[in-house]
N, C-alpha and C positions, 0 to 999 in steps of 0.2 A: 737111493741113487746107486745106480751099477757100479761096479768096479771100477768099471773103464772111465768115468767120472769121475771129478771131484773140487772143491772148494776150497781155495787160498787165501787165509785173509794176509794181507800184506803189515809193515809195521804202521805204515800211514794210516793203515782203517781201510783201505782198497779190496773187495772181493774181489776174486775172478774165479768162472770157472772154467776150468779144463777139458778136455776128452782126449781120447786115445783109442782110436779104432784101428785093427788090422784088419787089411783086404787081403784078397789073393796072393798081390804081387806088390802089396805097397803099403804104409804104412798114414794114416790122416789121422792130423791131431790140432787143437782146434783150441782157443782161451778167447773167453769174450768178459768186460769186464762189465760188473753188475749195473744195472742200470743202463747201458751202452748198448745200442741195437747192433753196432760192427762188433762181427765177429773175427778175428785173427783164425787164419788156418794154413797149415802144412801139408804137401803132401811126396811126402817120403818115399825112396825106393826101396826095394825088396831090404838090403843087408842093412838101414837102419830100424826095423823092427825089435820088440821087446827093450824097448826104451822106459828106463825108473822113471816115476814121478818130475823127479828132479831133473831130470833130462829134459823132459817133453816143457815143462816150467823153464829150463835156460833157455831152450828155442827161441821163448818171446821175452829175452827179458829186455830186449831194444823197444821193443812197442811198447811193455811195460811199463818200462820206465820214463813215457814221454808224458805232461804233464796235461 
């Protein structure tokens, strides 16, 4: 899995995975949770770019967290 990927398991048992790609001028970043054909995605302006893990994981943690 690239970099820019990766895999969260949550405390419940929940995977999700993540992505984090940088364009040009913009920043898309994406968590779809295992099993789930919808995919959650962001797409970011230039000055939120070079975003931690943990950043890009807050973005969704409202979808995340719905049951």
């Amino acid at each position: 899995m690239p970099d820019n990927e990766w895999i969260r398991t949550f405390a419940d048992g929940k995977k999700v995975k993540f992505s984090h790609d940088e364009l040009m001028d913009a920043t898309f970043i994406t968590a779809q949770i295992e099993g789930n054909e919808v995919v959650y995605s962001i797409l970011l302006n230039k000055a939120e770019t070079n975003l931690s893990r943990e950043e890009v994981e807050g973005r969704f943690e409202r979808e995340l967290s719905k049951k």
